[in-house]
C-alpha positions in Angstrom: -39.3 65.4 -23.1 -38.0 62.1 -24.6 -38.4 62.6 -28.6 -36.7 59.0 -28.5 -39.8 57.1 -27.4 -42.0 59.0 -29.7 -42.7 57.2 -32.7 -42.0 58.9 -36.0 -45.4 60.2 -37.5 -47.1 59.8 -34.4 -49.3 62.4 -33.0 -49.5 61.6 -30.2 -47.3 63.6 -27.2 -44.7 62.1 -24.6 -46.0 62.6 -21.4 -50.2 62.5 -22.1 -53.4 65.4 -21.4 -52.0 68.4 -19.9 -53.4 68.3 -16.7 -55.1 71.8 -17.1 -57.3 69.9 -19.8 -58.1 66.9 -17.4 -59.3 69.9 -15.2 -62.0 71.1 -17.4 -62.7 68.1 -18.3 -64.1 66.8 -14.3 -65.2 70.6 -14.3 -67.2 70.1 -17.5 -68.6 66.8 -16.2 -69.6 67.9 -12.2 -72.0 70.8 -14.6 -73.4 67.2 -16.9 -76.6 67.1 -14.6 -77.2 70.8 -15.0 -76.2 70.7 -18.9 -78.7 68.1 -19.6 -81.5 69.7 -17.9 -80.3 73.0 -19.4 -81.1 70.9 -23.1 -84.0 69.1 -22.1 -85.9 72.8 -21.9 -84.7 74.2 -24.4 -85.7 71.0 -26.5 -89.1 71.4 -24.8 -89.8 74.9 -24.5 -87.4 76.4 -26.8 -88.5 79.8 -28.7 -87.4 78.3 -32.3 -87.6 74.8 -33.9 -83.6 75.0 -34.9 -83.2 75.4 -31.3 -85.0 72.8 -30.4 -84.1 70.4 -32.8 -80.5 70.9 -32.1 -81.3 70.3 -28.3 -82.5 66.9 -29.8 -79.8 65.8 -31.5 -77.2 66.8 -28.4 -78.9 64.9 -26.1 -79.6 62.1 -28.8 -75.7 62.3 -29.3 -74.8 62.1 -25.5 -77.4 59.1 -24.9 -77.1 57.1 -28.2 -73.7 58.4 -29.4 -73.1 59.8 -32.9 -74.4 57.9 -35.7 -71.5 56.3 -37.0 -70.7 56.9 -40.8 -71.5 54.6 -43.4 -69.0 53.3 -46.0 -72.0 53.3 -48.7 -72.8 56.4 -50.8 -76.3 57.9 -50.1 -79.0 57.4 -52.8 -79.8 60.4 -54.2 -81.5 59.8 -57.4 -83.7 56.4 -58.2 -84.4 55.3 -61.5 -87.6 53.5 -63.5 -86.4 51.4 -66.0 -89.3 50.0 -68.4 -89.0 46.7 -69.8 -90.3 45.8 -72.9 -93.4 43.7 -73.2 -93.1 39.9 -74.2 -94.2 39.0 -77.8 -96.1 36.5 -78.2 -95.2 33.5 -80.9 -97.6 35.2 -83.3 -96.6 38.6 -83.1 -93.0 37.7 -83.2 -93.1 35.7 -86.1 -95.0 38.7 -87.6 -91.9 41.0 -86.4 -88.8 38.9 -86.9 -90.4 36.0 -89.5 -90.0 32.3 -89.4 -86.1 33.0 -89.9 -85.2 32.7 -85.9 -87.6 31.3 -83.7 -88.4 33.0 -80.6 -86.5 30.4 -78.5 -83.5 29.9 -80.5 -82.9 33.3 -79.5 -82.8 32.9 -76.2 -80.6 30.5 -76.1 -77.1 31.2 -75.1 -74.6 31.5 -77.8 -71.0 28.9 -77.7 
């Protein structure tokens, strides 16, 4: 092993996949037709729904690939927020007075 080559804080290791992993790995895929037939019935005929809703989702995951993550937060909670109603002239001048007029006030301030 060459420990030169390897760049410091990688993870990777010198010299690849062992190749008893790349074996599995064409064993694991020759079985794919069977696999997916295998979750097809139990998605179909499967004795419980958390069987066959995680059937589902591994086929959905194989065909569509995993929903990738999203960098915004998930909205848990909404919120109403009641505005005020508007005052008419009258009933502001019957509030406030003749000191500020309803439009003077919003006006923005220097």
């Amino acid at each position: 092993m060459d420990w030169a080559t390897v760049r410091e804080g990688s993870v990777r290791k010198p010299g690849g996949r062992p190749k008893v992993v790349t074996e599995i790995r064409q064993l694991a895929r020759e079985r794919g037709p069977e696999a997916i037939a295998a979750l097809v019935k139990v998605m179909t005929k499967g004795k419980s729904e958390a069987a066959r809703v995680a059937a589902a989702n591994a086929l959905l995951d194989r065909g569509w690939g995993r929903p990738k993550p999203s960098d915004e937060p998930e909205i848990t909670h909404r919120y109403v927020v009641e505005l005020p109603r508007v005052l008419t002239k009258a009933e502001w001048q019957e509030k406030y007075g003749s000191i500020v007029e309803p439009t003077a006030a919003l006006e923005p301030t220097r």
